[in-house]
N, C-alpha and C positions, 0 to 999 in steps of 0.2 A: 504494500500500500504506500501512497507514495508521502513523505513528510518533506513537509512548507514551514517557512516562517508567518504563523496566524498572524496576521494582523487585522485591524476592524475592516481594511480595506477588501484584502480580500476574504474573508466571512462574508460581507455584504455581497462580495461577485460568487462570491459558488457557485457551480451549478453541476447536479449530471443530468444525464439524456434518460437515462433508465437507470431502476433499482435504488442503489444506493453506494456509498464511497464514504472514507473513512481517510480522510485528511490528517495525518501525524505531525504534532509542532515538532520542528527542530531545536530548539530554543527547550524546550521542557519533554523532556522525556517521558512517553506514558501520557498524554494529554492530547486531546484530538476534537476534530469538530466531524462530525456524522453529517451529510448529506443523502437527502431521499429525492427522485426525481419530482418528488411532488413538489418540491419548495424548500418542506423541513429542516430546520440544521440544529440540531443538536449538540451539546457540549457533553466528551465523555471521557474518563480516565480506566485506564488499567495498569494494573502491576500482577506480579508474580509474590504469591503467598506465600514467605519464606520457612512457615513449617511442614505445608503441604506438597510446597512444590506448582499446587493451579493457578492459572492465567484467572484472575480476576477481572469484570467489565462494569464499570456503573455510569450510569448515565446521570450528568448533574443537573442538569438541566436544559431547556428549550431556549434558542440567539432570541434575544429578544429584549424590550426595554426592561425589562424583570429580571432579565439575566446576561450581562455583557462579556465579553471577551477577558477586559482584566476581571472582573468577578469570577469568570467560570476557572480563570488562570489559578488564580489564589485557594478557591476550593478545592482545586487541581492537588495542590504542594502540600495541602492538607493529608488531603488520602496520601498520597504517594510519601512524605513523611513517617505517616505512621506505620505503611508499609514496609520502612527502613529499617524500622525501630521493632518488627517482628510482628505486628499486631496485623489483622486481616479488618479493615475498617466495611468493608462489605457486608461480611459476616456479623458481623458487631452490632451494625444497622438493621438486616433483618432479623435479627435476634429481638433489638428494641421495640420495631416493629412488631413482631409476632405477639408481645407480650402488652400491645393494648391490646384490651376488647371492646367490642362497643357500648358496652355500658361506660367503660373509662371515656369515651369519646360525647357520647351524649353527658356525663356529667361535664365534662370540659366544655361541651357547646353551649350546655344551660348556663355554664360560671363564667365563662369568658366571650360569650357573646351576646345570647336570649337575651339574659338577663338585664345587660349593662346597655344592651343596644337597642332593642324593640322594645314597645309596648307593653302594659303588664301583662292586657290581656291576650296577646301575643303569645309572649313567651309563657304562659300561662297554657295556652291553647301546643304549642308543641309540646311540655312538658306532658300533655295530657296524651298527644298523639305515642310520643315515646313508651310512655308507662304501660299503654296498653293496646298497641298494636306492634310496635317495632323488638322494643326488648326481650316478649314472651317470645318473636319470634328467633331474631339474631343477636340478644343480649349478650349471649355468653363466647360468641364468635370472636376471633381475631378481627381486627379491622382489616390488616392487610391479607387477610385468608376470602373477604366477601368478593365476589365475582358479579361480574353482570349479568350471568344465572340466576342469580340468588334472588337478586333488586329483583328482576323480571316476575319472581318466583311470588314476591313477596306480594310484589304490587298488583298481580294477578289473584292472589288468594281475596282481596281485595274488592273484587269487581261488578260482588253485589252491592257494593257502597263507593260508586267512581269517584262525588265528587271530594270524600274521605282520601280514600285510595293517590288520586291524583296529589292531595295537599302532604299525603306522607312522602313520595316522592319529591315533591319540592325540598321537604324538610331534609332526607336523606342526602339529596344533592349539594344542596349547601354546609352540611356536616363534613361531606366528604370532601368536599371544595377545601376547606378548613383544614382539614385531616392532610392536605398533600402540602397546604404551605408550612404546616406544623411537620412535616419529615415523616407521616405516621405511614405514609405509602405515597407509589408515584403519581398514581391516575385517580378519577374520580369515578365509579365503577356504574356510577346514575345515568352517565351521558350514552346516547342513545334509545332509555327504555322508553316506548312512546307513552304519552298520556292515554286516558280513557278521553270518549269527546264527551263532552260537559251541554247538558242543553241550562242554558240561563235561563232564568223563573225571574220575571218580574211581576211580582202581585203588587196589588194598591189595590183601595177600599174605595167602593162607591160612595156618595153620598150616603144613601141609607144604612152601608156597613158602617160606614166612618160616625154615623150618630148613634150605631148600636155599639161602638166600642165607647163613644164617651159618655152614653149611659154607663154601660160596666163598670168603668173606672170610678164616675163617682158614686156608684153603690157598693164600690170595696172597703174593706175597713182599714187598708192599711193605703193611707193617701202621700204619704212620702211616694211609695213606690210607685201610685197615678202619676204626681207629678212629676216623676220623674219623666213619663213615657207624655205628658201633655207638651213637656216641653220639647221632648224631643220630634214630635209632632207638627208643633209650633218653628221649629228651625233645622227642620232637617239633619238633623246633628245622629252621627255613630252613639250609639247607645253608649259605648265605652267613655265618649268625650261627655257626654251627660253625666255618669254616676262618676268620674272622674273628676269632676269638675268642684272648682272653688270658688267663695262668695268673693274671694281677690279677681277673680276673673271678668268680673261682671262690672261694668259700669252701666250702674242704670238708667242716670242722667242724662248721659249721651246714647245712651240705646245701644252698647255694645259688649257684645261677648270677645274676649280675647282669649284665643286656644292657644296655652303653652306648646311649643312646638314637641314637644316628649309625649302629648295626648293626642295627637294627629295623626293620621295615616301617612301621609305625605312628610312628617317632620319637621314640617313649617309650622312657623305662628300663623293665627286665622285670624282674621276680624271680622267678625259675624256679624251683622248687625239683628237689633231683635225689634219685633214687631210689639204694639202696644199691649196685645196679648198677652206676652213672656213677660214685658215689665212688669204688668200688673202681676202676674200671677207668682212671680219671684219675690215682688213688693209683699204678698203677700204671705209667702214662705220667709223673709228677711224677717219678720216679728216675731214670729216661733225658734230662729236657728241655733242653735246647738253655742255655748260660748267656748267648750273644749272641743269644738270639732271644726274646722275650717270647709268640711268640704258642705255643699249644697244640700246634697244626700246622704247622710249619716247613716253608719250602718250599725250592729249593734256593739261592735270593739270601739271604743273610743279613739278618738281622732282617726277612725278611720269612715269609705266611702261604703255603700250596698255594693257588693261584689259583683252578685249577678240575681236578675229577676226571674230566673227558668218554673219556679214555681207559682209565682205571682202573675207572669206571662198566661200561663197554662188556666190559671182559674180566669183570668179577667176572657182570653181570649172563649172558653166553652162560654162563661155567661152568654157571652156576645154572638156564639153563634158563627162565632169565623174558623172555618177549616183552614188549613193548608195557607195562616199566613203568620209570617217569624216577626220579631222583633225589627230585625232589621229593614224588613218589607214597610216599616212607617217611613222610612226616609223617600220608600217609591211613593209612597202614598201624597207625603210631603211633596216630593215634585213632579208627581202626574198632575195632582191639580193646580198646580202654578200652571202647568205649559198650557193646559185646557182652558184655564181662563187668559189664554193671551198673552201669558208674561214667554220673556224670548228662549231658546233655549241657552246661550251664552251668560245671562242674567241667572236661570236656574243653576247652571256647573258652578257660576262662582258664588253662589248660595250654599251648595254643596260640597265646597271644597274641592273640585274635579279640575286634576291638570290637564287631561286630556281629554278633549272637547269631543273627542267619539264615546267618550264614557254616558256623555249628555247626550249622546245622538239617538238612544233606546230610546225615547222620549218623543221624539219626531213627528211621530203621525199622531198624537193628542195636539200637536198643534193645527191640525186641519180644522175641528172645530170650529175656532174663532173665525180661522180663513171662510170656510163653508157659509157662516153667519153674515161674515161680510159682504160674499157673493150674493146673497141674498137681497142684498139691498137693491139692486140695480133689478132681479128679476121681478120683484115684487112693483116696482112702480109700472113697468113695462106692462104685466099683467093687469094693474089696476086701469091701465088705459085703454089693453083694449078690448076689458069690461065695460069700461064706461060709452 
């Protein structure tokens, strides 16, 4: 195989025609750049195991802004050092390797990312996916032993419940994502399993449902948890950013909700503005609140919020007579009837927090309505005239 002096210049020009090539520095003995005819180039070291006698090969990594020429050098002198010094750093590594499992990995994903990075309810919500779908089944696996068998295997056992199914893959993907820049193995074993296809469900409540749910709520006895869901009613707001929420949030003088950006989907701060509705009805919640509890909705741990409504949901929504509609379904509700009465859809996304303006475009044909109405104008007089 033929050995060059690497430099960034030629890395950048490689090329073969087929297969693949294995470029040797002359400059560093045991150090090489991998080329595939696909593009690929690779940085990869070998030595000679001085106890055993075998040609060692490891791949450090992909050319790229991640990983540069002098970076792959340095990591280079590393291995090839301790290969001097008797040691088989190859071996060493998948040793370390073998000896996580995946429960050591998802507790590392809960502690050094879930946690600190998403959401409560979030990472709340993967915690929940792990504990009892993932773990029961590859808990006890090595990380670097899972195969893209395995994913496929898992994600298919699955299939009675896709859109479950699909969100533990995401989850896995991104654990494993993690798992290769932490050195726990090379590849991510998620990439390529396909999704199940997901059909979207948007419900929202007619008029007449929507005054059979605000019946229910005010014949419930527990009216924290009503108001909770009126106001989220009232501004479209993620449930989570609702019971989340603090009386520091609210300026009610100026009509404005401010969403820390920690309680957001998107990350960002919100400025919401609130309709006279939420004022009053916050106005009204302000003279009962809590003075050791900061948040809106108190839950029964002191200084803390209502976790979750899954119970409370469940009774208000049988009173009411509504099948097959979730919590989350009030935000469609919230912006079906904006678009129906006319309001634009660009006006409803930034209502809703929506960075991506096709997220607002489900909504679309409830804007015919008004349109239809309008048309109406011009036939209606036509008609009248050549009645008369």
């Amino acid at each position: 195989m033929p050995r060059v002096k690497l430099t960034k210049a030629f890395v950048d020009g490689a090329a073969v025609d087929v297969g693949e090539n294995v470029f040797w520095d002359a400059a560093l003995r045991g150090f090489g750049l991998r080329v595939k005819a696909s593009g690929s180039k690779s940085y990869i070291v070998q030595y000679r195991d001085r106890r055993s006698g075998r040609s060692r090969r490891k791949t450090i990594g992909q050319h790229g802004p991640l990983m540069t020429l002098h970076q792959a050098r340095d990591i280079a002198k590393g291995y090839l050092a301790d290969a001097m010094r008797g040691r088989d750093p190859v071996s060493e590594e998948r040793a370390r390797r073998d000896s996580f499992s995946m429960r050591d990995l998802a507790n590392d994903y809960m502690a050094k990312h879930a946690m600190p990075k998403k959401r409560v309810r979030s990472a709340a919500m993967d915690k929940s996916l792990l504990d009892r779908l993932v773990l029961p089944a590859i808990g006890s696996r090595a990380v670097g032993a899972i195969t893209h068998g395995d994913i496929q295997s898992l994600h298919n056992s699955l299939s009675d419940r896709p859109y479950q199914a699909n969100r533990v893959l995401a989850l896995l993907s991104k654990m494993f994502e993690l798992s290769v820049r932490w050195g726990w193995r090379g590849d991510n074993p998620v990439k390529g399993v396909p999704r199940f296809q997901e059909e979207k469900r948007y419900r929202w409540l007619s008029d007449a449902e929507l005054e059979r749910l605000m019946a229910a709520l005010d014949a419930h006895p527990n009216q924290v948890a009503a108001n909770a869901v009126r106001l989220q009613l009232m501004t479209g707001a993620r449930i989570g950013e609702v019971l989340t929420s603090k009386w520091s949030d609210f300026d009610l003088d100026r009509r404005v909700w401010v969403k820390p950006s920690h309680h957001t989907k998107q990350k960002r701060t919100e400025h919401t503005p609130l309709s006279s509705g939420a004022v009053s009805l916050l106005g009204s919640m302000a003279s009962i609140r809590l003075a050791d509890n900061p948040h809106v909705f108190p839950g029964r741990k002191s200084g803390q919020p209502i976790k979750d409504l899954k119970r409370f949901w469940k009774s208000v929504t049988e009173a009411a007579g509504l099948k097959d509609y979730r919590l989350h379904d009030n935000r469609h509700t919230h912006a079906s009837h904006l678009v129906s009465s006319g309001h634009s859809l660009p006006v409803v996304g930034r209502l809703l927090g929506h960075t991506n303006p096709m997220t607002t475009q489900r909504y679309a044909h409830l804007s015919d309505d008004p349109l239809r109405q309008a048309a109406e104008v011009m036939s209606e007089k036509m008609t009248r005239r050549s009645k008369g």
